[in-house]
C-alpha positions in Angstrom: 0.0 0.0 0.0 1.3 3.3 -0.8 0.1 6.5 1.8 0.6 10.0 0.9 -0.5 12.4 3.8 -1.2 16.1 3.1 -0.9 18.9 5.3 -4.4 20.8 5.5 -4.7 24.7 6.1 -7.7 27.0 6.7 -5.7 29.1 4.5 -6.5 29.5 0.9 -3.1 28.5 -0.3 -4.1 29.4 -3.9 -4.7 33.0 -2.8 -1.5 33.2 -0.9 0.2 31.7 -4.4 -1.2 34.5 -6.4 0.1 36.9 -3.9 3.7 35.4 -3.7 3.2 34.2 0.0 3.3 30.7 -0.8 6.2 28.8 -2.9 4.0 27.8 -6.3 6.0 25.1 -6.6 5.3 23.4 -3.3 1.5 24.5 -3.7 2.0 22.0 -6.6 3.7 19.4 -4.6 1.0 19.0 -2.4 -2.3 19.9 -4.2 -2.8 16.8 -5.2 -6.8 16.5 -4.4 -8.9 19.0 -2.7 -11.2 17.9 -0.5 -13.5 20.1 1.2 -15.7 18.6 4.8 -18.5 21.2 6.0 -18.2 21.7 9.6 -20.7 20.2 11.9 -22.8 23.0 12.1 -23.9 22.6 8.1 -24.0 18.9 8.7 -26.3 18.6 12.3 -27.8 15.4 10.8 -24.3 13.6 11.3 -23.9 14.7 15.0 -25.5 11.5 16.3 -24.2 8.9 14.0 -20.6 10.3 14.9 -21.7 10.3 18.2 -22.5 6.5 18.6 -19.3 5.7 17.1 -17.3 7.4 19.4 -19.2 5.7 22.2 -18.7 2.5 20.7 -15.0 2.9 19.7 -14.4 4.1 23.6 -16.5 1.7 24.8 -13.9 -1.2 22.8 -11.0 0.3 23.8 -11.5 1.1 27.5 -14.5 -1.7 28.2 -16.6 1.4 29.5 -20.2 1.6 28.8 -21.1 5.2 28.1 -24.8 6.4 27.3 -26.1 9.9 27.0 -29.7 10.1 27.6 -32.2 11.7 25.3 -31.5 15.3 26.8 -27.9 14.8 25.9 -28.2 14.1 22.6 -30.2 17.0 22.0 -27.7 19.3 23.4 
């Protein structure tokens, strides 16, 4: 298997190209794929989902049994 890991910014790094703050050939280097993920608040319908797999991953690694009651999960 071959991994390539790319550092992510909340910089536009295009932007600081154009503007001769960032080396264009590195920019090239590294912009292989963009890939964009909305922050929680524009996707509320993945909160609990996420949620329960946190639980559950904890819940394997540690033996703990978490819940969060219906209150909770409204929050």
């Amino acid at each position: 298997m071959i991994f390539s890991l790319s550092p992510e910014t909340v910089r536009d790094l295009r932007q600081l190209v154009a503007e001769g703050k960032f080396r264009e050939d590195l920019y090239a280097r590294i912009n292989l794929w963009t890939f964009t993920l909305p922050g929680l608040r524009q996707r509320q319908e993945d909160i609990e989902p996420n949620l329960d797999y946190e639980v559950e991953r904890h819940a394997s690694l540690t033996g703990d049994s978490v819940r969060f009651n219906t209150e909770a999960r409204r929050a």
